[in-house]
C-alpha positions in Angstrom: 14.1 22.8 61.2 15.7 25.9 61.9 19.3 27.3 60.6 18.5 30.8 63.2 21.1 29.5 65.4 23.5 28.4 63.0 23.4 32.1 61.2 23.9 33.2 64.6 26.9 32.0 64.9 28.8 34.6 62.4 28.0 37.0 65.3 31.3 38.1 67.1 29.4 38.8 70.1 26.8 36.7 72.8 25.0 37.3 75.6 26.3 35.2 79.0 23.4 32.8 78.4 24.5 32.4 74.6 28.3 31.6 75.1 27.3 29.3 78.5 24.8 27.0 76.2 27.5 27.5 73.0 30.3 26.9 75.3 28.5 23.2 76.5 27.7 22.4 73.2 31.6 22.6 72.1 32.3 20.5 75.1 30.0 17.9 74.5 31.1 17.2 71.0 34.7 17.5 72.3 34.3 14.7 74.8 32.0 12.5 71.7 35.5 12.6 70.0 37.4 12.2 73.1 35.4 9.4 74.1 36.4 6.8 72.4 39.7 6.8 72.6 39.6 7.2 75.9 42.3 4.3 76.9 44.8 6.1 74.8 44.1 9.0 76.3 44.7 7.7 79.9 47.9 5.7 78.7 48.9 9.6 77.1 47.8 11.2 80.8 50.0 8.7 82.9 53.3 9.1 80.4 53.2 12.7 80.4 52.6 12.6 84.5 55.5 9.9 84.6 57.8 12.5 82.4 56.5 15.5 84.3 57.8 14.6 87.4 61.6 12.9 86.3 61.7 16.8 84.7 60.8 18.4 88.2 63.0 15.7 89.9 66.0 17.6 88.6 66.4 20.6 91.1 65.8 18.8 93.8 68.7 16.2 93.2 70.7 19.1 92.3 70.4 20.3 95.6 70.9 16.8 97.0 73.7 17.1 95.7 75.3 20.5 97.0 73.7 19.5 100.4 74.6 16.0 100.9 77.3 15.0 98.2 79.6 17.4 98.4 79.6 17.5 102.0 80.6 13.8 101.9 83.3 14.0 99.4 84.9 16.8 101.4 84.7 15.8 104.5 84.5 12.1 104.5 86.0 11.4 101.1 83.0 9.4 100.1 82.2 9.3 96.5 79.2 7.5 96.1 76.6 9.8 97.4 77.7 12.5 94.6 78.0 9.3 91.9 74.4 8.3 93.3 72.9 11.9 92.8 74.3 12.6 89.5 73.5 9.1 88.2 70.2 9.6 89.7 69.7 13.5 87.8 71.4 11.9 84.5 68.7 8.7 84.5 65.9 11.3 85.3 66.5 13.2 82.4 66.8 10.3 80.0 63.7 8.6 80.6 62.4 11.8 81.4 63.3 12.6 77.4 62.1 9.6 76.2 58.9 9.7 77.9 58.0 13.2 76.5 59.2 11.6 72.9 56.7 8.8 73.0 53.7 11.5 74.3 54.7 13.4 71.1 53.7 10.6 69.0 50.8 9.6 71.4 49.1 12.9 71.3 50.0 13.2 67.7 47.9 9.8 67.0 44.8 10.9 69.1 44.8 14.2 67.4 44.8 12.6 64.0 42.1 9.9 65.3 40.0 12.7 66.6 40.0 14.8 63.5 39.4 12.0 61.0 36.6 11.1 63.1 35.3 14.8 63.2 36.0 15.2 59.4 34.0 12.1 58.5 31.2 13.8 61.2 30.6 17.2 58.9 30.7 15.5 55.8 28.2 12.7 56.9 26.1 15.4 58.6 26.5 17.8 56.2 24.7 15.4 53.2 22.3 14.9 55.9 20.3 17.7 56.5 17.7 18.5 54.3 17.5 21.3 51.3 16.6 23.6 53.5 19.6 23.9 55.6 21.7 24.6 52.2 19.4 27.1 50.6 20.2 29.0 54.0 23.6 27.7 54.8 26.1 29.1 51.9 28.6 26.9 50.3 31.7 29.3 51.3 30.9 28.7 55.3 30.9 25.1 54.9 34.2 25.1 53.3 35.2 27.5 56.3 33.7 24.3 58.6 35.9 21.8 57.1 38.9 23.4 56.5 40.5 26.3 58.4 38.2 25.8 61.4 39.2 22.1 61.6 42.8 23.5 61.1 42.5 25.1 64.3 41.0 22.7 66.2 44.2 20.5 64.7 46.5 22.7 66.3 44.4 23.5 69.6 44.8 19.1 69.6 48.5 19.0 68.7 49.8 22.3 70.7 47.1 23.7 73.1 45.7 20.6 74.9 49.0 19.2 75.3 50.8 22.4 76.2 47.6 23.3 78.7 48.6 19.6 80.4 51.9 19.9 80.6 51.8 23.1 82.0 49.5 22.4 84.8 51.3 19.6 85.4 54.5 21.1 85.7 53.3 23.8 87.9 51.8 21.0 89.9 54.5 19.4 91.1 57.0 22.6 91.5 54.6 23.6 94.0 54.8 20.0 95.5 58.6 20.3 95.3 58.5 23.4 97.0 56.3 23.1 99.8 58.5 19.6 100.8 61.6 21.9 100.5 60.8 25.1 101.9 57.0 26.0 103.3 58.5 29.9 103.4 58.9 29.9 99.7 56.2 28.0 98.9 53.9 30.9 100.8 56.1 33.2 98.6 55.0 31.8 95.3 51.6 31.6 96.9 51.5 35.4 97.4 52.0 36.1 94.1 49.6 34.0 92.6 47.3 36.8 93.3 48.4 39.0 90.9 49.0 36.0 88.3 45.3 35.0 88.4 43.6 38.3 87.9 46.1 39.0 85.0 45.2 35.6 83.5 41.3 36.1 84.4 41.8 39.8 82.5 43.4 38.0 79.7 41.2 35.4 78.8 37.8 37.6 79.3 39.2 39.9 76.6 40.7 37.3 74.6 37.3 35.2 73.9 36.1 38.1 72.5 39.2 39.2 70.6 39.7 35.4 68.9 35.8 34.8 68.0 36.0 38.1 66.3 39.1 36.7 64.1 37.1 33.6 63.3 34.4 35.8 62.0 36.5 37.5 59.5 38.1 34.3 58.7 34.8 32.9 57.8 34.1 36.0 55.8 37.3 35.6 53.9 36.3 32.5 52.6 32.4 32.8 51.8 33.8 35.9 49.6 36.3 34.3 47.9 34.2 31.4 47.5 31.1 32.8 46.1 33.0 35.4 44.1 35.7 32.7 42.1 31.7 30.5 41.6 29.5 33.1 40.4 32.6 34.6 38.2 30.3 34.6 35.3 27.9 36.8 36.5 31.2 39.0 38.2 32.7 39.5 34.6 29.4 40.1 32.7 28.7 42.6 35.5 31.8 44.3 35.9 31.7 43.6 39.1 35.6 42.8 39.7 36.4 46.3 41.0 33.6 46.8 43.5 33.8 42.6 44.8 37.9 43.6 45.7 36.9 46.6 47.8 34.8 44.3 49.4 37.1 42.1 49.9 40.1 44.7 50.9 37.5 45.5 53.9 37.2 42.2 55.1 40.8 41.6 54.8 41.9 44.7 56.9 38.5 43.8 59.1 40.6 40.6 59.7 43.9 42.6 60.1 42.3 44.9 62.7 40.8 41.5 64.4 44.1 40.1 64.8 46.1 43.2 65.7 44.1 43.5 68.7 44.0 40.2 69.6 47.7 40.7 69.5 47.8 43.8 71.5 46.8 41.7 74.6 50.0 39.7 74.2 52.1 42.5 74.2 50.6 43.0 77.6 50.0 39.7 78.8 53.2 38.0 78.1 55.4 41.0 79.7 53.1 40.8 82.9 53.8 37.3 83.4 57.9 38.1 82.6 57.2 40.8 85.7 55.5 38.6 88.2 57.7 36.4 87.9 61.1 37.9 88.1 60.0 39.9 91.2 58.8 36.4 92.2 62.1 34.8 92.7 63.8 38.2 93.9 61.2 38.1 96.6 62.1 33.7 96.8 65.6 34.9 96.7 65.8 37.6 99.6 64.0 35.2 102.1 65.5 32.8 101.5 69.0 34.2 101.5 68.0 35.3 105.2 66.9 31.6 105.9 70.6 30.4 104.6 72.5 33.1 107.2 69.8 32.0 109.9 70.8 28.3 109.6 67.2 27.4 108.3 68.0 26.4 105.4 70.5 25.4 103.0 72.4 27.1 100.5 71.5 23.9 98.0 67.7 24.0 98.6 67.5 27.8 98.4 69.4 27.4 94.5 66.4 24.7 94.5 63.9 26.7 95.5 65.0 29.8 93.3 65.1 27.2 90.3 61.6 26.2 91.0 60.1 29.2 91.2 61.9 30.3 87.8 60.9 27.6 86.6 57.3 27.8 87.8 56.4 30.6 85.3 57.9 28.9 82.2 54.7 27.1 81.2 52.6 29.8 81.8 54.6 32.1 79.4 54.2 29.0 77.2 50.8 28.7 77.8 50.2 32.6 76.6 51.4 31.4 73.7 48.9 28.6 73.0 46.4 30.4 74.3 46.1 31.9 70.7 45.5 29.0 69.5 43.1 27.6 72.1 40.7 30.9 71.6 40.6 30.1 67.6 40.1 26.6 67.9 37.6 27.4 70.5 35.5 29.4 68.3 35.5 27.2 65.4 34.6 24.1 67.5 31.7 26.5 68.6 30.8 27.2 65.0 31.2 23.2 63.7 28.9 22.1 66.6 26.8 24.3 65.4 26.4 22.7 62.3 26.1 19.1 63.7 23.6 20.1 66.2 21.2 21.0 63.4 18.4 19.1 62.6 17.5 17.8 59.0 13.7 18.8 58.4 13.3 15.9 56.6 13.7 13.1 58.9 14.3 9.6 58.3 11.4 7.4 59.5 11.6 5.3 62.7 9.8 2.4 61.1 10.2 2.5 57.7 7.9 0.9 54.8 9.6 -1.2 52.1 8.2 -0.5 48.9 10.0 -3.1 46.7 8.0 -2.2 43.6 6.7 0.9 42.8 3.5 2.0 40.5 3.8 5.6 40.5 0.5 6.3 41.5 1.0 10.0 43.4 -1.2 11.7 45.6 -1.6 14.9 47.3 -4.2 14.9 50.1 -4.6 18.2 51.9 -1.8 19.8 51.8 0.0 22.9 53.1 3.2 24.4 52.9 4.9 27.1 54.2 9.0 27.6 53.8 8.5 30.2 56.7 6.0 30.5 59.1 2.8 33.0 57.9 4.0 32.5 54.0 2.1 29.8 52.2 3.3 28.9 48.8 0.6 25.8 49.0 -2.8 26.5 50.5 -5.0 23.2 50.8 -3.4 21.5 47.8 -5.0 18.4 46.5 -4.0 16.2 43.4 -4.2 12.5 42.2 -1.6 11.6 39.2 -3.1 8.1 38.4 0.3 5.7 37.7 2.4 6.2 34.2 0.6 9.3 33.5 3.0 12.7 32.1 1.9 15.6 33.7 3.1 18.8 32.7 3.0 21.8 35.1 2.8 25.6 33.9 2.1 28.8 35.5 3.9 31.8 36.1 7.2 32.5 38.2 6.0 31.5 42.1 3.1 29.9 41.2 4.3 26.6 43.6 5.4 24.4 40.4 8.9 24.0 42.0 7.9 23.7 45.4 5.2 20.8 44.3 8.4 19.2 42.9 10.2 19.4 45.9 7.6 17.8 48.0 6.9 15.5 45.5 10.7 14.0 45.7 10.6 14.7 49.5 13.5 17.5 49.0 10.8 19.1 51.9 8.0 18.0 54.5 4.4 19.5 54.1 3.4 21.7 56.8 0.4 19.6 57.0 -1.2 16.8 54.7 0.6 14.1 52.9 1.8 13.0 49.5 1.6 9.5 48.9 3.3 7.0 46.6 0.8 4.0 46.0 -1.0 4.7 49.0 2.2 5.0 51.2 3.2 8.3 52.5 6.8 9.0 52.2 7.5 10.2 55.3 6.9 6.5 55.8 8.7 4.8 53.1 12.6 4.0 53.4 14.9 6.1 52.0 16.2 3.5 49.6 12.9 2.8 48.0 12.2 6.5 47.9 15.3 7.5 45.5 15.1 4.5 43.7 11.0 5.4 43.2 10.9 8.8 42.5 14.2 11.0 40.7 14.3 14.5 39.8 16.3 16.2 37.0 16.8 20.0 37.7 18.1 22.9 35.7 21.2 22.4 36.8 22.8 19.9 35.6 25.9 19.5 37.8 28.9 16.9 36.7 31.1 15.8 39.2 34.9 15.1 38.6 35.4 11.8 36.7 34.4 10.2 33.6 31.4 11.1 31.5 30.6 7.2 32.0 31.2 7.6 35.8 28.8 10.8 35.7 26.0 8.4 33.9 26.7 6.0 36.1 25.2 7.9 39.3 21.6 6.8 38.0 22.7 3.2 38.8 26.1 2.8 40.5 26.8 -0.7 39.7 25.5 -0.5 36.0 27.6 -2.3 33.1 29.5 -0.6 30.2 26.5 -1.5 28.0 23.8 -0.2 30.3 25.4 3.4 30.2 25.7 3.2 26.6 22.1 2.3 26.3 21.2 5.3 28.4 23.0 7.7 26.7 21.7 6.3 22.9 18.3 6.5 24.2 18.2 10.3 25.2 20.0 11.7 22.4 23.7 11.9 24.2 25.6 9.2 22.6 26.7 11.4 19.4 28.2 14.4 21.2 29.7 11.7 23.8 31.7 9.9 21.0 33.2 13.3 19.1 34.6 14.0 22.7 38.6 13.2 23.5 38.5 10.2 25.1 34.5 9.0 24.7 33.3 7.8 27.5 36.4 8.0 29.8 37.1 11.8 29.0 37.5 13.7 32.5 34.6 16.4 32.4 36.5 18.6 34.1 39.7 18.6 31.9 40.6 20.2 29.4 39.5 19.0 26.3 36.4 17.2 28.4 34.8 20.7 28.8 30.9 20.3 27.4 28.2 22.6 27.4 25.5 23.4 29.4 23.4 21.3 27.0 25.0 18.6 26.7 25.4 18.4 30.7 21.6 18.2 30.7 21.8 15.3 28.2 24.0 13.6 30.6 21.5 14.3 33.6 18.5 12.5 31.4 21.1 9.7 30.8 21.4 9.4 34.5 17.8 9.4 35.0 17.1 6.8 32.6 19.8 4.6 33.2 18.2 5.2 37.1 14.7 3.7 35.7 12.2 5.3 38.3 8.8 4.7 39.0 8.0 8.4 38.7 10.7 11.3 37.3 10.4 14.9 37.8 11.4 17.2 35.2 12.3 20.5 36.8 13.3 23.5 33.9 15.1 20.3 32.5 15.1 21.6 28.9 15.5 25.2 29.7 19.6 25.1 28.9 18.9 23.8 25.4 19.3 25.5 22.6 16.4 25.1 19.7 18.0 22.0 17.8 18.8 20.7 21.3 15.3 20.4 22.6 14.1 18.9 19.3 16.5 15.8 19.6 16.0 15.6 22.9 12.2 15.1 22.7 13.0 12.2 21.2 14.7 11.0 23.8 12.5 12.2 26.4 9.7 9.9 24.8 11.7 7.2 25.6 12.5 8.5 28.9 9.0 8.7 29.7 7.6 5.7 28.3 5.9 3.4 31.1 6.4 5.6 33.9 4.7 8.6 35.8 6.5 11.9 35.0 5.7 15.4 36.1 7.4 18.5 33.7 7.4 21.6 34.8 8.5 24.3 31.7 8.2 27.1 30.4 8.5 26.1 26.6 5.4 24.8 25.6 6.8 22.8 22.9 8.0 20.6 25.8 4.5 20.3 27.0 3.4 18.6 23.8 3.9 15.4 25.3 2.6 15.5 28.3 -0.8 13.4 28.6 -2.4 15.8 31.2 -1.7 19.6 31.9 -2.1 21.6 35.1 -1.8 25.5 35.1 -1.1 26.9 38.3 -1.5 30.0 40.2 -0.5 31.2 43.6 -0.5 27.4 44.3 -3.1 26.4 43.6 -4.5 24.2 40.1 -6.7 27.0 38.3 -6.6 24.4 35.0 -6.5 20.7 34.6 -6.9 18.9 31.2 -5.4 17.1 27.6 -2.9 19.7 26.2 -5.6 19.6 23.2 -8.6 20.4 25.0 -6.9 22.9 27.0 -5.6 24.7 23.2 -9.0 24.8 22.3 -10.4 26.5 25.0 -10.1 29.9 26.5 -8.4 29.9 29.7 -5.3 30.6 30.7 -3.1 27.8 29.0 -4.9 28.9 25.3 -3.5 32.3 25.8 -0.2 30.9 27.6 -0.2 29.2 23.8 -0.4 31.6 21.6 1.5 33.5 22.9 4.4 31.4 22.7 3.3 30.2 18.7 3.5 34.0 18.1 6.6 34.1 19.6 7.8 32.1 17.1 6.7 34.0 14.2 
């Protein structure tokens, strides 16, 4: 998998090639969502037609009525024509009313359908793709994804599409209207569609570019916010507040600039079209004044004719106006099809193996890994870690421990080989099996908003009251659990339910017992506990350990203790392998690694 294309997409600028094939993509997700709510969509299309024509009807039975009624109720004292007419323009504009009422809340509901269904897309998508994709792909632009770029596609849905339909509708059938009642004006309006399409054409080229740059800045607005307000730690221990706002006060006036010169092309775009189209119906208005004194036409079609062709150029000055936000929700579409075009790197097998009960037997046959082409963390790795055997994993900072971790629980693909669980390779086995088999506890602990029970409870969803107590008495966290607020039902992210960094880890190693895998991965687990911390968690980590393979990787030795195997590695690869005893009493690397440390705690 590659994220290249995705990072790509910050750019403000493409080539033609780049915006053709980013343009395609946009439209192809657009018509996924469109697709199935397609028969809405038509029944929308033929209302809106239906109302856009009893709205054009109006001119025309105005002039109906200079030309034919009032004739008649001069001359012949006849009534009913005028009645007729104005009956006729008073029904039109009712249903006419109504009609555009009920599109309201029809396009309303599609937009809504079609955003749910997009929300639910990034989410599902997003949880998808592999580790890989979100080491590369920060936090702050996926928030930028699935808020305000799915805010302007919301409006672009509520106010551009339907204003873009309308519009072209309407224009649609004033030219109808005036080609029936006067060809002459008609080829008037024709003229001076010249000028209208190369302003429009100047527009839009300018405006694409304009618009993307906006969403750029946008985007920037919130990865800096976002990253700043999560790594505030680090920003107040660093002093870092005064240098992060002038970073921030560039972006923002970056944004500013973006915008005012989007704006700028309004404030010549909008006044063209307010031009064009007053000398438009002077030009509508002369001829046809001639026509009138010539006999060739009369005086009510010419006030129908100059009403069309006023008329005529309303949507388009509407049309500028939504064009603001069809260019912004343009260029976020193109930046959240980006993101559900990617491709996870782990994939999902086609044919999946069922493992229904698992060993732990773990192998690793041949295998090579790269994050990035040329850079081999693993070179030729191979390993057998016979079934309920603890391995602990030491070495120096890049020595591959992590990365051995991460293929291990399928976080990543070898480049080539394959690590096996009981003989099955786990590209092979189902997904289910695999996270029920194999679980990892990392350094960070994270806790999620809820209960401390509901936090536990992640290791096994549907586990009792009792079960979670269980889990927490056997790794130590039942104590610290109790003395909180509430117990087990305090809110961890209340006040009051705040606990330490610690204690979070003691919850993460009540998940993974309550969890009860075939192999657990220990990954820095102990490295956020203090001293007395780590010695009542060993306890707990005996238990946790009991009857099951485990891998450890650490940098405190005294965590290595209990481990029935120990591997030292080095620029990934295993440069020691043996008992924690044997390896003390030798003279390699690990018997140096350990007294070091004992002196250490002299």
């Amino acid at each position: 998998m590659t994220v290249t294309g995705v990072e790509g997409e910050e750019r403000s600028e493409y080539t033609r090639e780049e915006s053709r094939s980013i343009r395609d993509r946009s439209l192809r997700l657009l018509g996924s969502l469109l697709r199935p709510l397609r028969g809405r969509v038509a029944y929308a299309v033929g209302v809106i037609v239906i109302s856009t024509a009893l709205q054009v009807a109006g001119p025309t039975l105005i002039a109906l009525g200079i030309d034919q009624g009032l004739p008649a109720l001069m001359k012949q004292h006849d009534g009913m024509p005028i009645l007729l007419i104005v009956s006729a323009y008073l029904i039109a504009g009712i249903f006419g009313a109504v009609l555009i009422s009920h599109f309201t809340v029809l396009s309303a509901r599609i937009s809504q359908a079609v955003l749910i269904d997009l929300r639910k897309r990034v989410f599902r998508h997003s949880q998808r793709l592999s580790l890989e994709f979100h080491e590369s792909y920060t936090s702050g632009r996926l928030i930028a994804r699935q808020t305000s770029d799915l805010e302007s596609v919301r409006e672009l849905l509520d106010e551009g599409i339907t204003g873009l339909v309308r519009g072209i509708l309407y224009m649609g059938f004033i030219a109808v209207a005036l080609v029936l009642l006067d060809p002459w004006s008609a080829l008037v309006l024709a003229f001076a569609l010249i000028p209208l399409v190369f302003l429009t054409r100047w527009f839009q080229k300018r405006s694409q570019t304009r618009f993307r740059a906006t969403r750029v800045f946008s985007a920037r607005l919130i990865v800096q916010f976002v990253e700043t307000m999560t790594g505030i730690r680090a920003v107040k221990a660093f002093r870092k507040e005064a240098r992060n706002a002038k970073e921030f006060g560039d972006i923002v006036e970056g944004y500013r600039d973006a915008n005012a010169q989007a704006i700028r092309l309004f404030g010549i775009f909008d006044p063209g079209l307010i031009l064009i189209g007053n000398v438009t119906v002077a030009a509508v208005l002369l001829v046809g004044g001639f026509r009138v004194v010539s006999g060739g036409l009369e005086i009510g079609a010419l006030l129908a004719v100059v009403l069309y062709t006023r008329r005529f150029f309303d949507p388009m000055e509407e049309m500028a106006q939504f064009y603001n936000s069809y260019q912004s929700a343009a260029a976020a579409l193109e930046k959240i099809s980006g993101v559900l075009e990617e491709e996870p790197g782990v994939v999902d097998p086609t044919h999946p193996v069922d493992l229904w009960q698992s060993n732990g037997a773990v192998d690793f046959t041949d295998v090579r890994f790269e994050y990035q082409p040329g850079r081999v963390i693993l070179p030729d790795f191979g390993l057998h870690i016979p079934a309920g055997q603890t391995i602990a994993l030491v070495g120096s900072t890049g020595a591959g421990k992590s990365t051995l971790a991460k293929l291990m629980a399928r976080f990543y693909d070898p480049t080539a080989g394959s690590v096996t669980l009981d003989g099955i390779d786990l590209r092979s086995l189902h997904p289910k099996d695999l996270r029920r088999a194999i679980v990892m506890v990392t350094q960070e602990a994270y806790l999620f908003s809820g209960s401390v029970a509901e936090n536990i409870a992640l290791g096994k969803p549907d586990a009792s009251f009792e079960e979670i107590q269980r889990a927490a008495r056997a790794v130590g966290a039942d104590p610290f659990i109790r003395a909180l607020p509430d117990g087990y039902d305090t809110d961890v992210n209340k006040r009051g339910g705040r606990v330490s960094a610690g204690q979070r880890q003691l919850l993460s190693f009540a998940r993974a017992f309550l969890a009860d895998p075939a192999v657990l991965i220990l990954d820095e687990a102990t490295a956020s506990l203090d001293i007395p911390s780590e010695r009542l968690v060993q306890e707990g980590l005996t238990t946790l350990l009991a009857d099951r393979t485990a891998v450890i990787i650490a940098h405190r030795l005294s965590t290595v203790a209990i481990a029935d195997r120990v591997l030292v590695m080095e620029h990934g690869c295993i440069v020691e392998d043996g008992a924690p005893a044997d390896l003390i009493a030798g003279t390699g690397r690990f018997a140096k690694l350990h007294a070091a440390w004992r002196e250490s705690l002299v």
